[in-house]
TIBA-332879 format. One line per field, with one value per residue (C-alpha): x, y, z; residue number from 1. Coordinates in nm, 3 decimals, padded with zeros to 5 digits, m for minus. Layout:
xx (X; ...)
yy (Y; ...)
zz (Z; ...)
n (NUM; ...)
//
This chain:
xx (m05.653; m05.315; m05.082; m04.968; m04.581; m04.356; m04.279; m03.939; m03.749; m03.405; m03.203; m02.938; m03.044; m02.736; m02.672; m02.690; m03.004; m03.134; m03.042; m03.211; m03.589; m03.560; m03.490; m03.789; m04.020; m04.007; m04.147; m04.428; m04.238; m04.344; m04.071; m03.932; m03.594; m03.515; m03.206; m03.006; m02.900; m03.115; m03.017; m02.840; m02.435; m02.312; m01.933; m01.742; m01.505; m01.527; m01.632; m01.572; m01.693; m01.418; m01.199; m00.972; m01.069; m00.936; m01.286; m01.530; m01.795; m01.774; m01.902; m02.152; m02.244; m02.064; m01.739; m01.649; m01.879; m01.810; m02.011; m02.034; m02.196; m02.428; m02.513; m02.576; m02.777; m03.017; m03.053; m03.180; m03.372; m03.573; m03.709; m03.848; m04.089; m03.996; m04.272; m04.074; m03.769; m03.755; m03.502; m03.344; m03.470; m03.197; m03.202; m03.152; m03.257; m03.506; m03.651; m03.762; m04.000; m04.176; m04.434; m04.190; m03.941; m04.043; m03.761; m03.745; m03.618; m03.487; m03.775; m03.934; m04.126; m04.140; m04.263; m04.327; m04.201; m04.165; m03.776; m03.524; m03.251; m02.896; m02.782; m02.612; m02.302; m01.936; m02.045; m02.427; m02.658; m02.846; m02.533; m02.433; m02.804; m02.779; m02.802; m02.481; m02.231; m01.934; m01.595; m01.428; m01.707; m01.616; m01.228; m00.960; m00.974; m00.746; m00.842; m00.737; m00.841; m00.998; m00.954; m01.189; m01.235; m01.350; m01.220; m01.398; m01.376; m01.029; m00.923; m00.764; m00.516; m00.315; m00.441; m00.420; m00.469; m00.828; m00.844; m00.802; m01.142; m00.978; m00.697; m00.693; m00.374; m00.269; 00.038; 00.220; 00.495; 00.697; 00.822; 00.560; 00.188; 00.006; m00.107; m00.323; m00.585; m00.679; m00.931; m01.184; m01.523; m01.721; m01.720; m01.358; m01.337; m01.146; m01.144; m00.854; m00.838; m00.546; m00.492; m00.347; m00.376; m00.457; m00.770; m00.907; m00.670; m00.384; m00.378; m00.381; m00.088; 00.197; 00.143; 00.120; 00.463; 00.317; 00.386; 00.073; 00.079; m00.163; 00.068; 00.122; m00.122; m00.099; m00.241; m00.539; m00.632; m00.622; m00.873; m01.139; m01.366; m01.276; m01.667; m01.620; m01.338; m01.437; m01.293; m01.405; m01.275; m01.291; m01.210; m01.088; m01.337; m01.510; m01.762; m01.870; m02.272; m02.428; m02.842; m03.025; m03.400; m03.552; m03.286; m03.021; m02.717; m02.610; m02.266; m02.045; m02.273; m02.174; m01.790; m01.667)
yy (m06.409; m06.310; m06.154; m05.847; m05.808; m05.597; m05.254; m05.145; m04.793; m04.786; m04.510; m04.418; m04.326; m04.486; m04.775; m05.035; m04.862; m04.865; m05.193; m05.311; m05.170; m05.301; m05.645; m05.642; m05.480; m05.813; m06.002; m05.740; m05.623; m05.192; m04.988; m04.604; m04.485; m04.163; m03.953; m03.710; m03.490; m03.250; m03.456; m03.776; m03.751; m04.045; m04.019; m04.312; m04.527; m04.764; m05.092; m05.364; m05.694; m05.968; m05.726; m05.947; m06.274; m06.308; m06.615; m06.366; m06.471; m06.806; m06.745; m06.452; m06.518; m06.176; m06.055; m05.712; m05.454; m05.063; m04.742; m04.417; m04.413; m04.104; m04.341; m04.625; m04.443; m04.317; m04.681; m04.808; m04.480; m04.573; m04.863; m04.721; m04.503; m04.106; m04.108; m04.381; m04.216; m03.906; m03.629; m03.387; m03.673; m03.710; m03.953; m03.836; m04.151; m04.409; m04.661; m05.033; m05.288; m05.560; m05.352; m05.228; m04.921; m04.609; m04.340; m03.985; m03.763; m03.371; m03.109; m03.232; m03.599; m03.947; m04.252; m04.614; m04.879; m05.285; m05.325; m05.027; m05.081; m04.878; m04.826; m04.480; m04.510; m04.571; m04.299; m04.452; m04.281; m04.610; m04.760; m04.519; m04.549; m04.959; m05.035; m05.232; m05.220; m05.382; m05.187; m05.345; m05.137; m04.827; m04.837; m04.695; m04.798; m04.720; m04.467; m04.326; m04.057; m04.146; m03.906; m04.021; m03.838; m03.928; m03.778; m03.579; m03.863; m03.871; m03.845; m04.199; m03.972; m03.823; m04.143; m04.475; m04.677; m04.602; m04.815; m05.080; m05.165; m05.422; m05.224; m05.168; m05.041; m05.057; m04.798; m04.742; m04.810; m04.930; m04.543; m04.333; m04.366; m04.295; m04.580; m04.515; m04.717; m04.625; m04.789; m04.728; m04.701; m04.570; m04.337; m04.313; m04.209; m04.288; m04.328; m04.284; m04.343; m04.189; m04.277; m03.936; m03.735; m03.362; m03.142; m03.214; m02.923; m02.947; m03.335; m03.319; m03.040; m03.264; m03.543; m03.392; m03.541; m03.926; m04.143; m04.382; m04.611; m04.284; m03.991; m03.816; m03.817; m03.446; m03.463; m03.686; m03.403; m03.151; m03.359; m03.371; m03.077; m03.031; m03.047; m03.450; m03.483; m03.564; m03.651; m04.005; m04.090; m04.455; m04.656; m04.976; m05.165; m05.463; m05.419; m05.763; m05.572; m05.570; m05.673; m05.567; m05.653; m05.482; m05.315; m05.435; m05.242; m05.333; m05.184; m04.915; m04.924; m05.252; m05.262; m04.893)
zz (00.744; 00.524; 00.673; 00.512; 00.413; 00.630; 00.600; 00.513; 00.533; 00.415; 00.483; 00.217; m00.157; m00.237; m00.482; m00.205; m00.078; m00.452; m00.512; m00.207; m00.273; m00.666; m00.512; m00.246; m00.467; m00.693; m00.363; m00.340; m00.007; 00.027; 00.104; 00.079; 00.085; 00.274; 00.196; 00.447; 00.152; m00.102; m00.390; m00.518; m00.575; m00.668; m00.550; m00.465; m00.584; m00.917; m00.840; m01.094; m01.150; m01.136; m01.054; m00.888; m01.071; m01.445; m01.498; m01.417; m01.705; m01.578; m01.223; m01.319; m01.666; m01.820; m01.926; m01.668; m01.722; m01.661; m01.665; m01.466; m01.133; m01.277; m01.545; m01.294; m01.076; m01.397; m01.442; m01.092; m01.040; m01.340; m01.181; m00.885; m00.814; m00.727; m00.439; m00.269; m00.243; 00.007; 00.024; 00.297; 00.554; 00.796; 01.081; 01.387; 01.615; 01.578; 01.870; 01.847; 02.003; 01.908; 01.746; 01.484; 01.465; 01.458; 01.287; 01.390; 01.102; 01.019; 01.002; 01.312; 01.165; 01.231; 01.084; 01.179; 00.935; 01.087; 00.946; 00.907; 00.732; 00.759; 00.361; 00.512; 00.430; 00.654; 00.910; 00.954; 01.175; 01.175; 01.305; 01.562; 01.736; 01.738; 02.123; 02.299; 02.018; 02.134; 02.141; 01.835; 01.662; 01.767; 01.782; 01.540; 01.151; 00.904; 00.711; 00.324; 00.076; m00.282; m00.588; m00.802; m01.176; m01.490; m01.835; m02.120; m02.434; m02.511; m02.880; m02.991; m03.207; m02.884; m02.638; m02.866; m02.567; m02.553; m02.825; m02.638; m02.398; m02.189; m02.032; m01.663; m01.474; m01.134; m01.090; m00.732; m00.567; m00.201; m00.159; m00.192; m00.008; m00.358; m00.597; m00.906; m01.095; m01.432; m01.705; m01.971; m01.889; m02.204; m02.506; m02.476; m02.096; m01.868; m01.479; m01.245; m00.839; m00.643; m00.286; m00.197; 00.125; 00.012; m00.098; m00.448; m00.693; m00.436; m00.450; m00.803; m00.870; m00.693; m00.893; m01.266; m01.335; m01.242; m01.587; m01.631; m01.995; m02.086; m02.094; m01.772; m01.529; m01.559; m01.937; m01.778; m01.485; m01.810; m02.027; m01.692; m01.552; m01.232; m01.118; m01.167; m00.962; m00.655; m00.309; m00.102; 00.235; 00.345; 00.663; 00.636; 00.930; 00.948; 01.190; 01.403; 01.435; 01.138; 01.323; 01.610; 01.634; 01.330; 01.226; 00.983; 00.828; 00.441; 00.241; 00.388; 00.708; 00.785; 00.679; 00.610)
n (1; 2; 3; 4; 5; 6; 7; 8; 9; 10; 11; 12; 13; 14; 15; 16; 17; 18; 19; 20; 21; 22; 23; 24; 25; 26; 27; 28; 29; 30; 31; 32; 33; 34; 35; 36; 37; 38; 39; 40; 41; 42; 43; 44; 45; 46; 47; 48; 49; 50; 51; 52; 53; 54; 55; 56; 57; 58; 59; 60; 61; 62; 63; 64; 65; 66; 67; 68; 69; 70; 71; 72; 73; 74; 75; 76; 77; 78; 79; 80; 81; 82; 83; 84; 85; 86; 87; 88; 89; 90; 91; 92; 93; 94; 95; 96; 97; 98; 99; 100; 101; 102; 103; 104; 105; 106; 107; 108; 109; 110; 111; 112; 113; 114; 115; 116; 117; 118; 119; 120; 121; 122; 123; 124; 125; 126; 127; 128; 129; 130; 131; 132; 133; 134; 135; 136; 137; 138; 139; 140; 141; 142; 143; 144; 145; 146; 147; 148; 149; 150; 151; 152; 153; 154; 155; 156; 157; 158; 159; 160; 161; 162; 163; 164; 165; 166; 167; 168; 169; 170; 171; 172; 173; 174; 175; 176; 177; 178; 179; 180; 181; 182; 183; 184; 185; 186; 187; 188; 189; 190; 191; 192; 193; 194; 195; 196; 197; 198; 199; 200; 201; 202; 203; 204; 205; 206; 207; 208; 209; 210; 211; 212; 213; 214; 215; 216; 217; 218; 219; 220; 221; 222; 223; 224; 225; 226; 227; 228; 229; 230; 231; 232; 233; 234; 235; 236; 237; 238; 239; 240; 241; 242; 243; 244; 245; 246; 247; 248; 249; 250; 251; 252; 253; 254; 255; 256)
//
């Protein structure tokens, strides 16, 4: 008699949680992703490949690549199913045996899968409900402020360094706590990061004057709707639990 393949819930319809089902759908593996909120905002900070490592093509096979996380997230969603993926399902506590785990969810439901995993993000409810986690998992972290926006197209005329793809900058300095990244990411768009400790308009009004090798970074807030500026917060944790019986925690959930 064959076995049939586990069952897998993955909480967190985000792009480790997408990334995740594409993967174990190619081994024939069922799964469905459930969501805490009503819809899909993909907000967080811009991830590069070979970011740090000036040979990327030669360990991966490609030169950097960068896009939008909207325009990411289009991408993956494309290649799974919309029944699998379930929204306004928020975990409130789940319980395991050696029968499987069975999840107990917002609006009063709960469901039986035979591996959960915990793609929920630095503050995981998956995480928080993992039996014995030792006290270097729950102590103090570090913990910063992302601005993250993204440009209307720029015109080459007034911003000539959009004409140049490969640019990435890294601004900051010893005597301030702010440091900027900037780079091209399509269409003549750019992205900027600011490690700055305020709300979104009244983070952004101090630091108008800031000179970036694209004008001030004052010209930059004026060229992006404020509805794509958004506001991250990150902890800087590794966490030593990332397993407990059938439960396993990927990205964020696992190192903030």
């Amino acid at each position: 008699m064959t076995e049939r393949p586990p069952r897998v819930f993955i909480t967190g319809a985000n792009l480790g949680g997408h990334f995740l089902g594409i993967l174990i759908e190619k081994a024939w593996i069922p799964f469905e992703i459930f969501e805490r909120s009503a819809e899909i905002k993909p907000l967080d900070k811009l991830d590069l490949i070979g970011k740090n490592e000036g040979t990327s093509a030669e360990f991966v096979g490609c030169d950097r690549l960068l896009c939008t996380r909207p325009e990411l997230y289009d991408i993956l969603l494309k290649r799974i199913l919309s029944c699998k993926i379930h929204m306004s399902k928020r975990v409130l506590y789940f319980g395991q045996n050696h029968e499987g785990v069975t999840v107990q969810f917002s609006g009063n439901t709960s469901m039986h899968s035979d591996i959960l995993v915990g793609a929920d993000g630095a503050h995981s409810a998956v995480r928080q409900h993992l039996d014995s986690l030792p006290k270097t998992d729950t102590g103090n972290e570090q913990k910063n402020i992302s601005l993250l926006g993204t440009t209307e197209p720029l015109d080459p005329a007034k911003f000539p360094e959009v004409l140049n793809s490969k640019d990435y900058f890294v601004v900051g300095d010893k005597d301030t706590p702010y440091t900027l990244g900037i780079t091209e990411i399509a269409h003549e768009q750019l992205s900027y990061s600011d490690w700055i400790p305020q709300l979104n308009q009244e983070m952004m009004d101090p630091i108008r004057h800031f000179v970036t090798p694209y004008r001030a970074l004052g010209d930059l807030f004026d060229a992006t709707d404020i509805e794509k500026v958004s506001k991250v917060y990150f902890e800087d944790k590794l966490f030593e639990t990332w397993t407990h019986g059938r439960t396993v925690l990927i990205g964020d959930a696992a190192h903030m």
